[in-house]
C-alpha positions as CSV (number, residue, x, y, z in Angstrom):
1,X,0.5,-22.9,71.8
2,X,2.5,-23.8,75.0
3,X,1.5,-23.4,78.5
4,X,4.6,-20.9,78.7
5,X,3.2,-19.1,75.6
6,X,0.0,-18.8,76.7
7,X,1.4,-17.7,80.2
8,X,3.3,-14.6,78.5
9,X,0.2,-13.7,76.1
10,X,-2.0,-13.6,79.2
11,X,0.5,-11.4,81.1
12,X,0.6,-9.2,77.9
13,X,-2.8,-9.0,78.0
14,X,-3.2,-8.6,81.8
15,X,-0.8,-5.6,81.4
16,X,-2.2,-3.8,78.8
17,X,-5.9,-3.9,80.0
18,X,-4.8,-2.7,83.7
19,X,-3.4,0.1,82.2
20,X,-6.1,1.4,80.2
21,X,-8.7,0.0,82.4
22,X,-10.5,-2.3,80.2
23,X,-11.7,-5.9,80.8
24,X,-9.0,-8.3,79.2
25,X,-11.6,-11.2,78.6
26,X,-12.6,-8.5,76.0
27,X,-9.0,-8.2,74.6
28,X,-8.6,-12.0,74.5
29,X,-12.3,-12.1,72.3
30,X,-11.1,-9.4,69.9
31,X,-7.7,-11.0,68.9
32,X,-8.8,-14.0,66.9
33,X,-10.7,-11.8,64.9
34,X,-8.0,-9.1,64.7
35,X,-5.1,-11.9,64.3
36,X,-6.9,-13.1,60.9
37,X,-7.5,-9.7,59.2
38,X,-4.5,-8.1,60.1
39,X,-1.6,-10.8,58.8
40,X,1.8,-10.2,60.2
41,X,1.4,-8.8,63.0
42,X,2.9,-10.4,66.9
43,X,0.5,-11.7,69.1
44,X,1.9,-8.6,71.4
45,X,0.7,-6.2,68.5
46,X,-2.6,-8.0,67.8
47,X,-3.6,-7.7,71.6
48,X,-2.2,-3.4,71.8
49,X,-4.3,-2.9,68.6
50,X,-7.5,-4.5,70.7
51,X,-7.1,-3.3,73.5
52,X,-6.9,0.7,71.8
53,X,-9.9,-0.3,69.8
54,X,-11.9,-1.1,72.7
55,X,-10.5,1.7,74.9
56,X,-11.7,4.2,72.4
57,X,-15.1,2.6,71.8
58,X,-14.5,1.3,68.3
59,X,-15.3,-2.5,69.8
């Protein structure tokens, strides 16, 4: 990973996690775990699917 990878997956997350209110430390813990079971998906994808997971209490 590059620092201007890294840079864009934090603003993803950042994004995503102001909207829906949630922490995004919490997003960035759920998607190594997500990112293995669920092969395939973007690192965009991975960090949506967290972030509804832990919006609607299923993390």
């Amino acid at each position: 990973m590059t620092t201007d990878n890294f840079s864009r997956a934090w603003s993803s997350v950042l994004a995503v996690a102001d909207k829906l209110g949630i922490e995004p430390m919490d997003v960035m813990l759920c998607v190594p775990e997500l990112a293995s079971s669920e092969s395939g998906l973007t690192f965009p994808e991975v960090a949506a699917l967290c972030a509804s997971e832990i919006y609607l209490g299923k993390r």
